[in-house]
N, C-alpha and C positions, 0 to 999 in steps of 0.2 A: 482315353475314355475316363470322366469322373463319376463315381457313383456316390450320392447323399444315404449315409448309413442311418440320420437320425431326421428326426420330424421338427427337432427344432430350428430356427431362423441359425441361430446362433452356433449351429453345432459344428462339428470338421468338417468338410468334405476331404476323403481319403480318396486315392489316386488306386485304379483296379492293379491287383498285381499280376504283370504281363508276363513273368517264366512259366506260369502252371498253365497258360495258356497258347506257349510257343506250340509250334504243328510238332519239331523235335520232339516235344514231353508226350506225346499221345502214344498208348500204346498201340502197333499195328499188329495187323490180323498174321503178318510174318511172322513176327517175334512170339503170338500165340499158337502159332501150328510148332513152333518151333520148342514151344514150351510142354506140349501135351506128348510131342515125340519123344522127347526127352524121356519124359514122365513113363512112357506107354515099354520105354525098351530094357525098364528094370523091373521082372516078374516079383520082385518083391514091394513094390508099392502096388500093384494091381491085388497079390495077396494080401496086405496090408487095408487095403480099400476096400475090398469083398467085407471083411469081419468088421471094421469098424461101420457098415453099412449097419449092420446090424448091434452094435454094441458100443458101449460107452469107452471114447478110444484110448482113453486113459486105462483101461483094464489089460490094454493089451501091451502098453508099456510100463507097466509097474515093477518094480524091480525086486526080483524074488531074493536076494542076497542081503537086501536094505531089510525087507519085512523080518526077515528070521536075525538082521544082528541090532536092530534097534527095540529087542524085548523091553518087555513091561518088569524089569526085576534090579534092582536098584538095591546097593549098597548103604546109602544114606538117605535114609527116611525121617521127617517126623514122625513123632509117635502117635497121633491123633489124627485120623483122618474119617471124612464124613460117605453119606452117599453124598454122587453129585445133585446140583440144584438145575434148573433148567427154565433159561430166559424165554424161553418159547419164541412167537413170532416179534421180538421187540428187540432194541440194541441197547438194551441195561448191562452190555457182560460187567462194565463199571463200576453196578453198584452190585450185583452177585458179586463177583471176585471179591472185591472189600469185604462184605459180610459175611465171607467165606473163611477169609482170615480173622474177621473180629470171633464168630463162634465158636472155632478154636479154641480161641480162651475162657470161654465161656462153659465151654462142652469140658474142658480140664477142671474147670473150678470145680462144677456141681456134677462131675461122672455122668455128664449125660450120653445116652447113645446116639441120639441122634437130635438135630436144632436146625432151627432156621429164622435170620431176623427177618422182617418185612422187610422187600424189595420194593411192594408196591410207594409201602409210606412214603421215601425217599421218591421213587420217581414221581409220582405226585409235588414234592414239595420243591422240587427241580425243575418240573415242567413249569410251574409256577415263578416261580424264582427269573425261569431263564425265558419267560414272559417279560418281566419287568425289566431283566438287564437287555434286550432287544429292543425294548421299548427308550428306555435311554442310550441305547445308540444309536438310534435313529434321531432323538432330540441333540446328540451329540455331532451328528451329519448332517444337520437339517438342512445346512450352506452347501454341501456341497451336491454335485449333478447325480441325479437319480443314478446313469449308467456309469460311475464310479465307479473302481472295481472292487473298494472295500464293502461298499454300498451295495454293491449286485451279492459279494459273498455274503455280506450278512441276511440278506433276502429267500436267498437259494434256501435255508435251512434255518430259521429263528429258533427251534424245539428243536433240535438236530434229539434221538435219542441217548446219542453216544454222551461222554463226559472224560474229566482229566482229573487224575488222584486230587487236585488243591481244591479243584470245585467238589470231593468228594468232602474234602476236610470242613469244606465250607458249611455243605448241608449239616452235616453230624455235630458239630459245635452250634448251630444255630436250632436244628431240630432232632436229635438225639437219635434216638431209632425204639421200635418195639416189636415182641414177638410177631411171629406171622401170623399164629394167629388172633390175633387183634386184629390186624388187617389185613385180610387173604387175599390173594389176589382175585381182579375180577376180569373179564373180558377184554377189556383195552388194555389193560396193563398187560398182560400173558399176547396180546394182540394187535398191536398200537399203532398200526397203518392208517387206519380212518380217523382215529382219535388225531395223529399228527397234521392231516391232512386238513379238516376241521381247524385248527390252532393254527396252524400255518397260515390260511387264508384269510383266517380273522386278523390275525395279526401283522399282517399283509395289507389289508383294509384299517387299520389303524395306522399305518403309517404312512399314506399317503394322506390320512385326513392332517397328522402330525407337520407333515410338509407343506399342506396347502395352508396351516393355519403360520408356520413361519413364513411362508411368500406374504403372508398378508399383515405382516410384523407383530404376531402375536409375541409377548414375553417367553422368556422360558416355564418362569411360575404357571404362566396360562396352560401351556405345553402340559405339566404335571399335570396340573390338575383335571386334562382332559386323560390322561393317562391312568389315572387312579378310575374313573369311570370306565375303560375298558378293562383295567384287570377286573371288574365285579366281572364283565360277562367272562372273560376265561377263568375265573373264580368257580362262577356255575358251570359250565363245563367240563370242567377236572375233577368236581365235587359229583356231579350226573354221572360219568362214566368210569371212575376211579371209588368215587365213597369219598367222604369227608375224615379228614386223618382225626384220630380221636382229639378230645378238648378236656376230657378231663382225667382225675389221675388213676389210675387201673390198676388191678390186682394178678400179679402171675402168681399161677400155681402150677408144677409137677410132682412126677416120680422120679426121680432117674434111675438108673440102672440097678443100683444097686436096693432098687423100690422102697427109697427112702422119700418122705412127702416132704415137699417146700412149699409155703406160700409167703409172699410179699407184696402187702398192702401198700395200698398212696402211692405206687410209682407217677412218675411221670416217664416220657421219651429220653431228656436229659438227664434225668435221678439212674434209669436204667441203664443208659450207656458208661455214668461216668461209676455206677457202685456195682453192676454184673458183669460189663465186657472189659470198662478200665483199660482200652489200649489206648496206647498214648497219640491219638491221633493227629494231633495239632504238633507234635515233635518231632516229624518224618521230614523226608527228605526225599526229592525226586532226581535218581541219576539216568539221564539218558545220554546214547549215543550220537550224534549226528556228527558226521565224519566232512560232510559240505564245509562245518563253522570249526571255530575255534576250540581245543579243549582245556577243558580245567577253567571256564567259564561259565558265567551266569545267562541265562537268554529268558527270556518270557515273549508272548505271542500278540499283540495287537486284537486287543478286543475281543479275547480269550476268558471266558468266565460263565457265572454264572449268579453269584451273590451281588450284588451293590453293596461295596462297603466290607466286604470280605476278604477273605484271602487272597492276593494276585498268584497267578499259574508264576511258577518258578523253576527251571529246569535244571542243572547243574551238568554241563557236555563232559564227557569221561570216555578214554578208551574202553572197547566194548571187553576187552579183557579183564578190565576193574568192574565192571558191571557180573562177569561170572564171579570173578573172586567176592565181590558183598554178596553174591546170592550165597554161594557154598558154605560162606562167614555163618551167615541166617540161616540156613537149612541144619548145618550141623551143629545146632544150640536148639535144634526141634522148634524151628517158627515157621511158617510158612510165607513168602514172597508173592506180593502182587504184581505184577510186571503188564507191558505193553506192548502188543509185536502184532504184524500182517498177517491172519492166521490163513489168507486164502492163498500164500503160499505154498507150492510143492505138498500138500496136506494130500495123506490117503486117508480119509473120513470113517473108514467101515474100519479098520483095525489101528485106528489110531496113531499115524505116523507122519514128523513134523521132520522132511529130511531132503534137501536138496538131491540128492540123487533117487528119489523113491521113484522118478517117474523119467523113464529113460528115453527123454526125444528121439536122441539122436538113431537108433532103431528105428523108428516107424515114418520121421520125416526127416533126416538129415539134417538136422540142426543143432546148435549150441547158442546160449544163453551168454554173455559176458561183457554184463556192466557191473559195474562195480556198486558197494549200496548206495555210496555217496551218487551215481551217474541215475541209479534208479529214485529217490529220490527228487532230484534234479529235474528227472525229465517224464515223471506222474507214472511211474511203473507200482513205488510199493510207499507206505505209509502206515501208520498203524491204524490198527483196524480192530482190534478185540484185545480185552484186557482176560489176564488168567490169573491162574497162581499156581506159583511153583514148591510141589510138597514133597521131593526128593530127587537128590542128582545119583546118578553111579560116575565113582572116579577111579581111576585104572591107578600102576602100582605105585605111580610119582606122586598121585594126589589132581590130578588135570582132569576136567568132566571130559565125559563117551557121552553122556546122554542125560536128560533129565524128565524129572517125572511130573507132569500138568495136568492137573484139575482144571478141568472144562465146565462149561457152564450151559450145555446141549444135552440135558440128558443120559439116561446110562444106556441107552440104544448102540453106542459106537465107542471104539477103542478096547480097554478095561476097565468096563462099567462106568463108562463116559468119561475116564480120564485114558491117557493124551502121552506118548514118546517122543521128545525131540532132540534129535542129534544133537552134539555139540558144536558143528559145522552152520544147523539152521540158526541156533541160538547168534551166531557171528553176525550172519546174513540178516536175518528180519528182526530180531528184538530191539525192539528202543530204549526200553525205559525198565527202570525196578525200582521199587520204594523201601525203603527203608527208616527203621527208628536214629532218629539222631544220635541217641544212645551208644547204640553198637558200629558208627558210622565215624571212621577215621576224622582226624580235625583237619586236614587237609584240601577234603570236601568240605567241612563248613565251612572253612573258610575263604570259599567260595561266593558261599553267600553274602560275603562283606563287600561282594566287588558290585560295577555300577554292571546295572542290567543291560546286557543286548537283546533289542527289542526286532522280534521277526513280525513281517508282515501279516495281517490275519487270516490271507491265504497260503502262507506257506504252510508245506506238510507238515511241519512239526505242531501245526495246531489242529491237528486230524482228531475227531473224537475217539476215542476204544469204545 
């Protein structure tokens, strides 16, 4: 039997695949009676099935030995830490964690107690941004079949919320940042489901007009310049449910703590980032782990970005053991680490615990876990998924991390007032990425950066947003 997958003349026809439907592959009703007796003649899955009938069944395997050795009390701290900030219903953790580390410095200069830059402005000028570089990849696909699969990925998610430290570097050098408040957050930004959903569809609808105007040999120039007409309307829409990012130059004023007045005339977004927070943002360095490719190599991601004309994503692969070692580097010189990891891993949410053993399968269903990360990866188990920062490790009497200390970006509802315990075991298992000043970054790593790029597909996990 042939079945036609697609509507076009021209398309495959694929051949049906006959094992999933050999009569051998069926489950029979033998092999189920066979399964429930099983099931029925150990009184402890019947216990086990009563409670979780009623309860969340993770409560009932959580491992009380992990909750009391994975405390909240760490040996090596920065000396500066804030309350937490909280993304609410949006997938900014990207640009929180950044400006989490940038106020630090900031919060040190002027003794402040407490700060916060604007998240919104940034996501605003992102969503925006990453309108336009969508919109040129589509005029960069325009040849090839709608059902492409670089073409389907870049569709699935044009405004994806998430982002990658370069494309954070990109914004900040191109649009600086400003207090919050100047620009508070509003409704979409704190809630950004209908706002993406809106933008998505528009921009959806522009790219098939994109496409039918190359079937009909329009130029490329032509292509822009119908492009430039649809960023007005996502212009107005970003500017409707966001605010308009300020246009001219502003004035901060405080007290800080020590109720001393500041004020500073004529900023701009760029005046403020490069003479208040002064980190060196453009000098970092992104080390991750990916244990599939090559190490001590360079990779970047296939239509991975966000600027036109900006910064390309640049990755630098490192054993994940060099990745704790530059965090400890960084931590114990009082800086804080922004990092990238699976945060819906093994995570016990209400007391804050980041730890492959916190939740004991093998008690309530008889199983064990065991792929390895490079397998999970491989085959869409784990990828990163929330970006954090890491503001103190505890290390036992060799100097080796037990656990580390993370600023979250949910709130102080969970954990230690919203910050976060993760073993040194989870850290192996789910963390990808940690950023770092060039500065304080061995030459070994950079000079990494001099090699030619391996270029990963733009669906592979390594180009996951956080």
């Amino acid at each position: 039997m042939k079945i036609d997958l697609h509507t076009s003349d021209s398309s495959p026809v694929l051949t049906e695949p006959h094992g999933i439907n050999n009569p051998k592959a069926a489950l029979r009703q033998e092999k189920v009676n066979q399964l429930s007796d099983a099931f029925n003649a150990d009184p402890k899955n019947r216990m086990v099935q009563n409670a979780a009938h009623s309860l969340d069944f993770t409560t009932l395997i959580t491992n009380r030995d992990v909750m009391i050795a994975d405390n909240h009390v760490f040996n090596t701290k920065i000396p500066t830490e804030s309350s937490v900030t909280n993304q609410k219903s949006s997938g900014r953790c990207w640009i929180f964690a950044a400006l989490n580390v940038f106020r630090i410095e900031l919060m040190e200069k002027y003794h402040l107690e407490e700060f916060e830059l604007s998240q919104g402005y940034l996501f605003f000028w992102d969503k925006f941004e990453k309108a336009n570089w969508f919109l040129e990849c589509m005029i960069d696909l325009r040849d090839r079949d709608v059902n492409d699969r670089v073409v389907q990925h870049l569709l699935k998610e044009p405004v994806n919320d998430g982002g990658q430290w370069d494309m954070l570097v990109n914004l900040i050098e191109r649009y600086g940042v400003v207090p919050k408040t100047l620009y508070p957050e509003s409704f979409s930004s704190s809630s950004s489901g209908k706002l993406n959903t809106l933008v998505t569809s528009k921009l959806r609808d522009h790219a098939v007009v994109l496409r039918r105007m190359s079937a009909m040999g329009r130029s490329v120039e032509e292509l822009r310049a119908e492009k430039d007409k649809f960023l007005k309307e996502i212009y107005n829409i970003l500017a409707i449910t966001l605010g308009e990012p300020p246009k001219k130059t502003f004035t901060w004023s405080f007290r800080n703590k020590d109720k001393k007045y500041f004020e500073f005339q004529n900023q701009t977004p760029q005046s403020f980032f490069r003479d208040h927070v002064g980190y060196p943002v453009a000098d970092t360095v992104s080390i991750v782990n990916d244990p599939r490719n090559k190490l001590m190599a360079l990779y970047t991601v296939q239509y991975l970005g966000n600027i036109s004309g900006g910064h390309p994503v640049r990755y630098i692969n490192a054993p994940i053991e060099d990745l704790k070692t530059l965090a400890i580097k960084k931590l114990s010189a009082g800086k804080p680490v922004w990092f990238g990891a699976d945060v819906g891993k093994y995570f016990e949410r209400n007391v804050g615990i980041l730890d492959p053993k916190v939740f004991q399968h093998d008690l309530a269903f008889n199983i064990h876990f065991n792929m390895t990360k490079a397998e999970r990866l491989t085959h869409g188990e784990s990828l990163m998924t929330h970006a954090m920062v890491f503001t103190g490790v505890h290390l036992d009497e060799h100097g080796k991390p037990v656990r580390w200390r993370v600023e979250n970006t949910w709130g102080d509802a969970f954990g230690d007032k919203g910050y976060l315990t993760m073993s040194d075991e989870w850290f192996s298992e789910f963390v990808y990425q940690v950023v770092l000043e060039k500065a304080i970054t061995p030459q070994k790593y950079l000079d990494v950066l001099k090699q030619d790029v391996h270029v990963l597909p733009a669906y592979d996990p390594m180009g996951a947003l956080a």
